[in-house]
TORKOL-4160 file (C-alpha; in steps of 0.2 Angstrom, whole numbers, padded with zeros to 4 digits, m for minus):
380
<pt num="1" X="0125" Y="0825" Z="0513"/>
<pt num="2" X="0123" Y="0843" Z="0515"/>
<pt num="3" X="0104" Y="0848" Z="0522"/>
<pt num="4" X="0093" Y="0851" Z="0506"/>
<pt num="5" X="0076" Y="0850" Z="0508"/>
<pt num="6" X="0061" Y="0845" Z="0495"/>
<pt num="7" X="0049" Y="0860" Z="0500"/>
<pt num="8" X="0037" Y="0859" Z="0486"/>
<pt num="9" X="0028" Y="0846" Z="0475"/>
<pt num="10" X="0013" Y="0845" Z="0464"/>
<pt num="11" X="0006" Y="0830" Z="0450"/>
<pt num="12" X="m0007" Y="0831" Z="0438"/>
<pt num="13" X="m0021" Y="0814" Z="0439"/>
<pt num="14" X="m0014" Y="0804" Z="0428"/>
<pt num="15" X="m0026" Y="0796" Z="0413"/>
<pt num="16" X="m0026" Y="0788" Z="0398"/>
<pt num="17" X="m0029" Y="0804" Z="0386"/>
<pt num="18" X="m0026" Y="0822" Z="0392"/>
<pt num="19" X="m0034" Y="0831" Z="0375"/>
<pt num="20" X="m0038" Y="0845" Z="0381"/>
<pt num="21" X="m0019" Y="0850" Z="0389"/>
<pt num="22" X="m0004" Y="0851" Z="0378"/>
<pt num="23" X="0011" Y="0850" Z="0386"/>
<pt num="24" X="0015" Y="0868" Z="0392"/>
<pt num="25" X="m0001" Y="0869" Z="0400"/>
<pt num="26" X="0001" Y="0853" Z="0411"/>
<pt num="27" X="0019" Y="0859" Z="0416"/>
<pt num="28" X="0011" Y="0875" Z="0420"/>
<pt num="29" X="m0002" Y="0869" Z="0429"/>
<pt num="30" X="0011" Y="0859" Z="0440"/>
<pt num="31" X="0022" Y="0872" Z="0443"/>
<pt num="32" X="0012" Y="0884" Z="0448"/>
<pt num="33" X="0004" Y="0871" Z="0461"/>
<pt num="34" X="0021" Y="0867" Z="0468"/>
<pt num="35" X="0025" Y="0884" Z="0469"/>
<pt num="36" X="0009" Y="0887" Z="0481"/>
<pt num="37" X="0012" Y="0871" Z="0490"/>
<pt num="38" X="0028" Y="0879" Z="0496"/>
<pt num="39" X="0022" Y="0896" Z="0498"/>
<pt num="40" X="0037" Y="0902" Z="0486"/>
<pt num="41" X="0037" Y="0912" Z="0471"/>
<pt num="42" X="0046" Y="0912" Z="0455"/>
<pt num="43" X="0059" Y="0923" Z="0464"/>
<pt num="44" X="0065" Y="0911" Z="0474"/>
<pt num="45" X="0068" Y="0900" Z="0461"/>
<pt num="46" X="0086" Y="0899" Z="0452"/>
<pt num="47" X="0087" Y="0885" Z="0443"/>
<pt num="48" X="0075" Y="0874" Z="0434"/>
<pt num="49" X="0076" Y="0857" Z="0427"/>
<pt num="50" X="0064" Y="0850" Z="0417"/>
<pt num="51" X="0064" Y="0830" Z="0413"/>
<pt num="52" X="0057" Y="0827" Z="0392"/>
<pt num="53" X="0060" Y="0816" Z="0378"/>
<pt num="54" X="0060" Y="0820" Z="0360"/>
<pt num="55" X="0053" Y="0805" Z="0352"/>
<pt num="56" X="0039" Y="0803" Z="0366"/>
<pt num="57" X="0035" Y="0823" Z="0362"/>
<pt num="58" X="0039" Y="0821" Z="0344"/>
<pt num="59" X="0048" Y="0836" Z="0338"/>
<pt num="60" X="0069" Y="0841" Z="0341"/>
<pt num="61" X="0074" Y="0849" Z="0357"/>
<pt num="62" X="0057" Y="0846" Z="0368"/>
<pt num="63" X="0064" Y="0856" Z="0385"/>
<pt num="64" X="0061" Y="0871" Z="0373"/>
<pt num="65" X="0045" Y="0868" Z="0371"/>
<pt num="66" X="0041" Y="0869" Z="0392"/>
<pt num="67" X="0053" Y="0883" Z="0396"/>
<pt num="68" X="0042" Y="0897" Z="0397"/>
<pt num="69" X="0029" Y="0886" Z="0406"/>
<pt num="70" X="0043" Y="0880" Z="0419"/>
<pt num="71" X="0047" Y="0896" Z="0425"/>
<pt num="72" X="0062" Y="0896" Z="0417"/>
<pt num="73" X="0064" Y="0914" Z="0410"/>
<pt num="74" X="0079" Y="0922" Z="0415"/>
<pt num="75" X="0085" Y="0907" Z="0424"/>
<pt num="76" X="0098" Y="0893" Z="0424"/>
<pt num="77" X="0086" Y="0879" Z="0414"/>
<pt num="78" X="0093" Y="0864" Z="0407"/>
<pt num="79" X="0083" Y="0847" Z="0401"/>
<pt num="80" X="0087" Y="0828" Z="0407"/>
<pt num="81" X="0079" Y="0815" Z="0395"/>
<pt num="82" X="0077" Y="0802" Z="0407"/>
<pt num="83" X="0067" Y="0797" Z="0421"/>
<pt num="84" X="0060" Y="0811" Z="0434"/>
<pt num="85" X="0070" Y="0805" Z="0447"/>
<pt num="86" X="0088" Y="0808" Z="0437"/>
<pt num="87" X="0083" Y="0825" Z="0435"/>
<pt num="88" X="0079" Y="0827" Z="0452"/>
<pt num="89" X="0097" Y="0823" Z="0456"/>
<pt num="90" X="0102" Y="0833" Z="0443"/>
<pt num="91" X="0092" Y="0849" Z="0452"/>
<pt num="92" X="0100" Y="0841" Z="0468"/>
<pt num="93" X="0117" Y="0845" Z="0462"/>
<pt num="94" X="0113" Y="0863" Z="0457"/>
<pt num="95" X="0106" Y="0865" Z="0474"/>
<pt num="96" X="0120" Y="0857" Z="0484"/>
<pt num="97" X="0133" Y="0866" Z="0470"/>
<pt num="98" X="0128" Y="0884" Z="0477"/>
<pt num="99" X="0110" Y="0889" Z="0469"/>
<pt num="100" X="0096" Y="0890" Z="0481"/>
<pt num="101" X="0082" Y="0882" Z="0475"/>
<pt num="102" X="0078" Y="0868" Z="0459"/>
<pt num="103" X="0061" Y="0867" Z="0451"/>
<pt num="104" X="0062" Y="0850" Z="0442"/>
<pt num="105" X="0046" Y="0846" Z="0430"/>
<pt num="106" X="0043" Y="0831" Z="0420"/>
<pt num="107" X="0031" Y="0831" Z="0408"/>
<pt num="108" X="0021" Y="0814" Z="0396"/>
<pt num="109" X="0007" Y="0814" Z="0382"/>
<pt num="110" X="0009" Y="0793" Z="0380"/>
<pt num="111" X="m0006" Y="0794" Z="0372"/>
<pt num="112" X="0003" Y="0803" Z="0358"/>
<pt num="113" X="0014" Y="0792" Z="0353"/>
<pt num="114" X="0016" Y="0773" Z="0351"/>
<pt num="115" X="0028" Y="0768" Z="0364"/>
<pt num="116" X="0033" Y="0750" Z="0355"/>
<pt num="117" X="0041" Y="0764" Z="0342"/>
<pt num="118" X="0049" Y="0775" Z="0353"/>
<pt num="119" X="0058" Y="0758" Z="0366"/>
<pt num="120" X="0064" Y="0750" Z="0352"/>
<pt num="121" X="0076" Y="0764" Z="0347"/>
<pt num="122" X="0084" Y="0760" Z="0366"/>
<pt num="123" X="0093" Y="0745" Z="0361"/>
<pt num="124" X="0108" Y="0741" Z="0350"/>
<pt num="125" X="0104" Y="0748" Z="0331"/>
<pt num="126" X="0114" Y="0735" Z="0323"/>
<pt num="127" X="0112" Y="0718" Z="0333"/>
<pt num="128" X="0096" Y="0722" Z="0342"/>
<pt num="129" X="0083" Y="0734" Z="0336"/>
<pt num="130" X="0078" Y="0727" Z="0320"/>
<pt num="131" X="0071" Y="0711" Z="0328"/>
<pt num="132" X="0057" Y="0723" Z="0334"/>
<pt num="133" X="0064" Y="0721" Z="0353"/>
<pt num="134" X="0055" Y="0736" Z="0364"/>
<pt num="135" X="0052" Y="0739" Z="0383"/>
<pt num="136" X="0038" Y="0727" Z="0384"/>
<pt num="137" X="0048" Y="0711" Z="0377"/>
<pt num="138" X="0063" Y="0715" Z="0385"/>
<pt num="139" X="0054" Y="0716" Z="0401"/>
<pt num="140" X="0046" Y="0700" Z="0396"/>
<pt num="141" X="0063" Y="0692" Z="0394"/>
<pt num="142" X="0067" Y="0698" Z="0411"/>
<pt num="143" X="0053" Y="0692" Z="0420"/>
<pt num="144" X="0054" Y="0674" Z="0412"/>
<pt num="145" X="0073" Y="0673" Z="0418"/>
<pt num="146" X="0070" Y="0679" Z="0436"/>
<pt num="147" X="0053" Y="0665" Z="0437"/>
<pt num="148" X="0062" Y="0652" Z="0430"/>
<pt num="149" X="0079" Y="0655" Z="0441"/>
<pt num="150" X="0070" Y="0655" Z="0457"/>
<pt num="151" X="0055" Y="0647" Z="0455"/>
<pt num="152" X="0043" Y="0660" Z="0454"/>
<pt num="153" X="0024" Y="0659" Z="0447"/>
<pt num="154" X="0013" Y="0669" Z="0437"/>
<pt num="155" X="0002" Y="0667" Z="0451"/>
<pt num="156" X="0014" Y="0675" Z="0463"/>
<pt num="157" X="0015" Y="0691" Z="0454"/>
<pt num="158" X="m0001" Y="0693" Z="0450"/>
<pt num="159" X="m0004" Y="0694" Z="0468"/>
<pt num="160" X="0010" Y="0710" Z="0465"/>
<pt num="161" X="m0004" Y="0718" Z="0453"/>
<pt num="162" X="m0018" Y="0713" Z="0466"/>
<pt num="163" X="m0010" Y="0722" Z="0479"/>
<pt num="164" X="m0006" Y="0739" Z="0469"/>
<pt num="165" X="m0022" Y="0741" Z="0462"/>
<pt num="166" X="m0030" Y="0740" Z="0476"/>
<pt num="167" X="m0020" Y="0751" Z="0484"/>
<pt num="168" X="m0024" Y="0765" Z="0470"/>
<pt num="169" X="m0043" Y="0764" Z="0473"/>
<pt num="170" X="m0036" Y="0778" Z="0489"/>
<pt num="171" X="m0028" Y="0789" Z="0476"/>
<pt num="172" X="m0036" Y="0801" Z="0467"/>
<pt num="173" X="m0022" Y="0805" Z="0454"/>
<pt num="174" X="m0021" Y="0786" Z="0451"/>
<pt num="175" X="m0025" Y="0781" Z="0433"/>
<pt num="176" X="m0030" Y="0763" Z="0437"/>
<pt num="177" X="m0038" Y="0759" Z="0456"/>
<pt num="178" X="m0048" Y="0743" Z="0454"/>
<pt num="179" X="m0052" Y="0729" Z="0464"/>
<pt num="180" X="m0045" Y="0714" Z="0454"/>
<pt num="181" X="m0041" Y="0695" Z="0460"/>
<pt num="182" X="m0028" Y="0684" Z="0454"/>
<pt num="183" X="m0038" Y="0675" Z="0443"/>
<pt num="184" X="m0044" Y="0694" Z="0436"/>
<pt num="185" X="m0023" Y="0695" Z="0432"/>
<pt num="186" X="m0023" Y="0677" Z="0426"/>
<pt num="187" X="m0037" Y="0679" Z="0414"/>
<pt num="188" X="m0032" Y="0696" Z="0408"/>
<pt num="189" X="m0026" Y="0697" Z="0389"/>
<pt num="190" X="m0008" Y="0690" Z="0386"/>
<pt num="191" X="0005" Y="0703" Z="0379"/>
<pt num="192" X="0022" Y="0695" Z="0378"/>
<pt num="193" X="0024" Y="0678" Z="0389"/>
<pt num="194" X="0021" Y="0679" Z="0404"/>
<pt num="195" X="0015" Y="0696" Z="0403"/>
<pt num="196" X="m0003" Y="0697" Z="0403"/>
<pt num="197" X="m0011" Y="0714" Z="0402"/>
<pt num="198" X="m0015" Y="0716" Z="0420"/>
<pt num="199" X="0004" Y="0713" Z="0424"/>
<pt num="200" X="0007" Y="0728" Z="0416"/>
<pt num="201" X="0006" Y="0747" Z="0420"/>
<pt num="202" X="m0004" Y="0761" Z="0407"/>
<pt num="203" X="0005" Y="0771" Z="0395"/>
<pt num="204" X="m0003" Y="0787" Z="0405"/>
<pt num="205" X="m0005" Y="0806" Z="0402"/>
<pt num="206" X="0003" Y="0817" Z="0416"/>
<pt num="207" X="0015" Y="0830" Z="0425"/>
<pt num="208" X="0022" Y="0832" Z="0441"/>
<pt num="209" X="0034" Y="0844" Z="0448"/>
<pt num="210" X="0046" Y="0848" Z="0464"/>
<pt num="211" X="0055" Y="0860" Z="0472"/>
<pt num="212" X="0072" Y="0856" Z="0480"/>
<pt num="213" X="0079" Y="0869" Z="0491"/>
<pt num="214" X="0093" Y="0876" Z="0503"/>
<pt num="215" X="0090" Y="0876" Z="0521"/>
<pt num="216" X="0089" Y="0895" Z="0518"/>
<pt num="217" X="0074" Y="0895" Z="0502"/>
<pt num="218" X="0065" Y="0880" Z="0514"/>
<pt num="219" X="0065" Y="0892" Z="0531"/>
<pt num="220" X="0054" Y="0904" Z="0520"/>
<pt num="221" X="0042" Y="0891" Z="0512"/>
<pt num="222" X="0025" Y="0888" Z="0520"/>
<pt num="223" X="0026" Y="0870" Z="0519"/>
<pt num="224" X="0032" Y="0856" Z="0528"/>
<pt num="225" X="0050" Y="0852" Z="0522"/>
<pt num="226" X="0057" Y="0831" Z="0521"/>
<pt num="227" X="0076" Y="0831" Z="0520"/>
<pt num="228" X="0085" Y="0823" Z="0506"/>
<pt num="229" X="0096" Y="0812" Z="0517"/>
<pt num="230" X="0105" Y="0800" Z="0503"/>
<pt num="231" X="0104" Y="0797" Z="0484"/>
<pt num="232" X="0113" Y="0788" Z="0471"/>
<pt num="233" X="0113" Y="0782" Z="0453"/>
<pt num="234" X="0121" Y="0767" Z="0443"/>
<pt num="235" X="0122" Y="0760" Z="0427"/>
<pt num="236" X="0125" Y="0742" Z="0421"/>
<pt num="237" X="0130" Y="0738" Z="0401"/>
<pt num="238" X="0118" Y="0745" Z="0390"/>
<pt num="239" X="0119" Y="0725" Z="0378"/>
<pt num="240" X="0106" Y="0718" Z="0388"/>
<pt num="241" X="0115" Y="0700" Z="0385"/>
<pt num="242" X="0130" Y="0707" Z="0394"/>
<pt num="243" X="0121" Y="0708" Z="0409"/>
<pt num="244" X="0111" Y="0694" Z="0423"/>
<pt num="245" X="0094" Y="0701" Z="0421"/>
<pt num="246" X="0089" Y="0691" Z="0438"/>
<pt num="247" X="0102" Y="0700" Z="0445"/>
<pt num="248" X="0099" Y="0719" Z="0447"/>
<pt num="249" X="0118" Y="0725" Z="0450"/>
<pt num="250" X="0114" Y="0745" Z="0445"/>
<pt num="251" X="0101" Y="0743" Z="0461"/>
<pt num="252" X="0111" Y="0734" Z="0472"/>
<pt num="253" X="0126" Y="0748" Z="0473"/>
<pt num="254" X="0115" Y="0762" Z="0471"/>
<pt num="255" X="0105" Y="0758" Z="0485"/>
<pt num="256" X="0121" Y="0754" Z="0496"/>
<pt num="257" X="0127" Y="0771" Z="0491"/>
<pt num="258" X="0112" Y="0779" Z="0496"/>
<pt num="259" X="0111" Y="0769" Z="0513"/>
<pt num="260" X="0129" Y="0773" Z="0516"/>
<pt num="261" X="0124" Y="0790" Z="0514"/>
<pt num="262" X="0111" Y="0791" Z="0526"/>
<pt num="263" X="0119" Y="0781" Z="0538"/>
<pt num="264" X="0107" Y="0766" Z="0535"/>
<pt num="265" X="0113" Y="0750" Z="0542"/>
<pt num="266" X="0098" Y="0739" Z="0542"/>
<pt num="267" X="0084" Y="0745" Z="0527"/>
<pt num="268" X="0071" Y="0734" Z="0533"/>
<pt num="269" X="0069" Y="0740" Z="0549"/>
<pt num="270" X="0073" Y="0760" Z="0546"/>
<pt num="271" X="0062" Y="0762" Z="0530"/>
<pt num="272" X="0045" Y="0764" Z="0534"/>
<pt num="273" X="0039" Y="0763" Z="0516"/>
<pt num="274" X="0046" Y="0761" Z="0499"/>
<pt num="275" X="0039" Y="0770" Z="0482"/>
<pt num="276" X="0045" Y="0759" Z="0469"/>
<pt num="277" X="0045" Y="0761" Z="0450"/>
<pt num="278" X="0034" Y="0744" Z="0445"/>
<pt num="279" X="0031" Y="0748" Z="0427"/>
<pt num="280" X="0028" Y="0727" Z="0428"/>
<pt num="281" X="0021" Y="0715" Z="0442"/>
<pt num="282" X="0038" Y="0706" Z="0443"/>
<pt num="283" X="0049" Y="0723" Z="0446"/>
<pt num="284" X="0043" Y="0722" Z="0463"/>
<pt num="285" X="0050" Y="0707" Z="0471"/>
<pt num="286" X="0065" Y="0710" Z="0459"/>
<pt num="287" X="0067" Y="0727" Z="0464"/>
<pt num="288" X="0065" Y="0725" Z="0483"/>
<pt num="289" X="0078" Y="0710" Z="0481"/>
<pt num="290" X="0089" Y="0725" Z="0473"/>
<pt num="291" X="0088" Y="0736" Z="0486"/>
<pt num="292" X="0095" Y="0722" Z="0500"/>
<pt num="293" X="0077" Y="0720" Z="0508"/>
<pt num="294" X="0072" Y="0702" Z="0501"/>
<pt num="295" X="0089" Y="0689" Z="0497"/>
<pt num="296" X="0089" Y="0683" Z="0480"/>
<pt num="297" X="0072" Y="0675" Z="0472"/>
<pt num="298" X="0063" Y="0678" Z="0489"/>
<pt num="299" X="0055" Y="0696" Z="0486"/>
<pt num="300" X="0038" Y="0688" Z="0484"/>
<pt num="301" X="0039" Y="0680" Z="0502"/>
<pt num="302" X="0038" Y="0699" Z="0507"/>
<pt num="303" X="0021" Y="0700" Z="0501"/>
<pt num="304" X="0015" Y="0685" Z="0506"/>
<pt num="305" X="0019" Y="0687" Z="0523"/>
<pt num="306" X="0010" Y="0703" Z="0522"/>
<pt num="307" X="0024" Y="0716" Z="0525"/>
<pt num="308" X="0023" Y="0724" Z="0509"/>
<pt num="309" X="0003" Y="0724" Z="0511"/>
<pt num="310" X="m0002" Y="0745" Z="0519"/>
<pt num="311" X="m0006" Y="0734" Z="0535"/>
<pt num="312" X="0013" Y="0727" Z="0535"/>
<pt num="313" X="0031" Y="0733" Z="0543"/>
<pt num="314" X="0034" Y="0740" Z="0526"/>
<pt num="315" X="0021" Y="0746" Z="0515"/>
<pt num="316" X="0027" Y="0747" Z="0497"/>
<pt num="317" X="0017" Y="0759" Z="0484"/>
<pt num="318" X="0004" Y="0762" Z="0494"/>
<pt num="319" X="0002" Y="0774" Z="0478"/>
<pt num="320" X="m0002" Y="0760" Z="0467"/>
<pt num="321" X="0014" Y="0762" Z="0461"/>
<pt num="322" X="0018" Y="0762" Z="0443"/>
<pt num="323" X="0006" Y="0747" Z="0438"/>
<pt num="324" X="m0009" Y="0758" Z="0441"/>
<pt num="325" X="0001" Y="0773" Z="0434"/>
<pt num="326" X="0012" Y="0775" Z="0421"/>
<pt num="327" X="0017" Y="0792" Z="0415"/>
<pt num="328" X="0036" Y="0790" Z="0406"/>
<pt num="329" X="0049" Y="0799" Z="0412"/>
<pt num="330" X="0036" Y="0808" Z="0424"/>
<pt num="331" X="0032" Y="0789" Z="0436"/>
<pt num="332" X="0048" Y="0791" Z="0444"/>
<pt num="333" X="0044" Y="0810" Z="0450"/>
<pt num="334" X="0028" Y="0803" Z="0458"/>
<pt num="335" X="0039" Y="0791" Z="0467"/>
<pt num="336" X="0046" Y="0805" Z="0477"/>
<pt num="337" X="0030" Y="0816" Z="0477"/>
<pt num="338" X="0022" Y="0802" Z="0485"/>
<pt num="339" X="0036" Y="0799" Z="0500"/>
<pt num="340" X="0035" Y="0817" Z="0503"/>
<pt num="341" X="0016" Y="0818" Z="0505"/>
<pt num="342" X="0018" Y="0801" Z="0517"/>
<pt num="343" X="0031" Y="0810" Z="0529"/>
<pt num="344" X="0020" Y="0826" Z="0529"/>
<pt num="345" X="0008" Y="0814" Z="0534"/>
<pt num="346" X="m0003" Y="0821" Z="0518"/>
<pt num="347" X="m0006" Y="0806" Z="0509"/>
<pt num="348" X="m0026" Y="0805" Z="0512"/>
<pt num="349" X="m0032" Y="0788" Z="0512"/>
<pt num="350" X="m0016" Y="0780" Z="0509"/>
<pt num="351" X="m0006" Y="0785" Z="0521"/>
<pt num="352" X="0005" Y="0775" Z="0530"/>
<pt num="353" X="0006" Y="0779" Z="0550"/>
<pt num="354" X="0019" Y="0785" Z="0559"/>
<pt num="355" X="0029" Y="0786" Z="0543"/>
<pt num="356" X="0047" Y="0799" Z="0545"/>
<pt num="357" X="0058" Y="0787" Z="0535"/>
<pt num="358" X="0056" Y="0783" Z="0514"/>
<pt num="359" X="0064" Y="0777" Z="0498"/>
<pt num="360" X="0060" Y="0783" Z="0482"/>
<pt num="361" X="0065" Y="0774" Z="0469"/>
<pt num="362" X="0065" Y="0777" Z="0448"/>
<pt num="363" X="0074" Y="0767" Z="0431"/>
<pt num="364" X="0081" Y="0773" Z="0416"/>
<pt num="365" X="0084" Y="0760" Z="0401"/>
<pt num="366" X="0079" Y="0743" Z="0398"/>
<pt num="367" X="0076" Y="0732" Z="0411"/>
<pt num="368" X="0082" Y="0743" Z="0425"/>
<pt num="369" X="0098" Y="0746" Z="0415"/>
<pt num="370" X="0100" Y="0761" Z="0429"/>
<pt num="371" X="0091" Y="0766" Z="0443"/>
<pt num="372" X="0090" Y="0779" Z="0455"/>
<pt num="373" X="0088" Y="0780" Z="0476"/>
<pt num="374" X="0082" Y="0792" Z="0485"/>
<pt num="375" X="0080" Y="0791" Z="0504"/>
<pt num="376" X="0068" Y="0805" Z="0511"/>
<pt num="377" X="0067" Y="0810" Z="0531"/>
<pt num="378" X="0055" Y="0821" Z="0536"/>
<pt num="379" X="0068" Y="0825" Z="0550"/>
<pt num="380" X="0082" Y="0837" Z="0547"/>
């Protein structure tokens, strides 16, 4: 891997309703605030990236609509239409491909849309998407297939949306910080067995942008750069009954391809903190099993043993994570904001101590169909 640096970042809070911001303004706002977090102006910007989706902004050709706002005037722009941390590796590659700096913005108004609508249309149109399947049910699916295969109780994960809620209540741009208990989760009202409410994150409102840059472009910014030492991205078969949904394969080799590239040998003990996308309770101990940190069906024992917990070896979302914040498209993005404030030693109240190694993590399809790694340094 070639030095590149993330030398910028900014996010929106992220809420329930943003009615007074349409979407330009919130990737404005963003911009601009990432652009002043690095010290960098517009001019040393060649290439932008921004990350949108059609059906959830409801009209053809969304990018077009946050160009101007991005910065993008007279510039190399393209859109991805997937998850922020895809187009991050997309502005990656411009970077390491000769350009000298990437703004990559995301941008989501769930609030505008019904996102049962907009999931569905993921799946197969003839076999699939009539029975009314969407991201929830799926997800549902996949959560009973994982508890029944090793054991795992609704209990267990609730103790996953304990954990990251109350880890919210030290972030300000956190949609939903509470102090809940298990029983709070287990009481909580049901949405697709054994969903209940409280096991799953908010459709939220926000924005988040970063700036990825040369060595050269990161010598000029103000702020403190974190390296971009490994990243990689997989897909399994897009017919979710083609695939072992207990079994996340996408993760497993795009996290060794990312530990390879950083020269990672053991994760456990050179990660000092994981930013995961938990868009449900049971992503995490699946997830972390994924990325080789947990063997199979034993991710919960990382909680309950307290490693996971902001007082443990391995603090995972000490965000909140996606549970308490759920921006499509934009969830991942904060996934790497977060790692970067946490090796600037910026995080406020949640940081972690002594942090200089993270992973970053974000998903594109249904249930983790892909996912992307990234593993931040905040030495060159």
């Amino acid at each position: 891997m070639n030095d590149v640096a993330i030398a910028g970042v900014a996010q929106t809070g992220h809420e329930s309703r943003k009615d007074n911001m349409i979407y330009a303004d919130m990737v404005f706002d963003v911009v601009t605030s990432a652009l002043e977090d690095a010290g960098l102006t517009l001019d040393d910007i060649d290439s932008v990236v921004t990350v949108s989706n059609d059906f959830l902004d409801g009209r053809t050709i969304s990018g077009m609509a946050v160009g101007d706002a991005s910065g993008g005037q007279d510039k190399n722009i393209s859109t991805v239409e997937g998850d922020g941390t895809f187009g991050a590796f997309y502005g990656l590659m411009r970077v390491l491909s000769g350009y000298g700096a990437s703004i990559v913005v995301a941008h989501s108004k769930g609030s505008e849309c019904d996102i049962r609508y907009v999931t569905n249309g993921m799946f197969d149109p003839i076999y699939q998407r009539l029975l009314g399947i969407e991201a929830i049910s799926a997800s549902a699916m996949q959560a009973g297939e994982y508890m029944q295969r090793y054991g795992v109780s609704e209990e267990q994960l609730a103790a996953v949306s304990v954990k990251n809620h109350g880890n919210a209540r030290n972030n300000p741009y956190a949609h939903l910080p509470m102090d809940i208990s298990i029983d709070d989760v287990m009481k909580s009202r049901p949405i697709a067995d054994p969903l209940k409410k409280l096991d799953c994150g908010p459709v939220s409102d926000g924005a988040a942008a970063i700036i990825i840059a040369s060595p050269e472009i990161a010598a000029k910014a103000t702020s403190t750069p974190v390296w971009v030492k490994g990243v990689a991205h997989c897909a399994e078969d897009y017919m979710i009954g083609d695939r072992d949904l207990a079994v996340p394969v996408a993760l497993k080799d795009a996290a060794r391809r990312a530990y390879d590239m950083a020269g990672i040998k053991n994760p456990a003990e050179e990660l000092d903190l994981v930013e995961l996308y938990d868009a449900f309770s049971y992503m995490e101990p699946l997830w972390l099993e994924g990325l080789g940190l947990a063997e199979a069906g034993k991710g919960m024992s990382l909680l309950e043993k307290g490693v996971t917990t902001m007082e443990g070896s391995l603090p995972v979302n000490p965000s909140g994570g996606v549970l308490s914040s759920h921006p499509v498209l934009v969830a991942g993005l904060v996934r790497i904001i977060e790692s970067v404030l946490q090796l600037r030693g910026q995080a406020g109240e949640r940081q972690v101590k002594n942090a200089t190694s993270a992973l970053a993590h974000g998903i594109n399809g249904p249930c983790g169909q892909s996912h992307c790694v990234w593993i931040l340094n905040k030495d060159k």
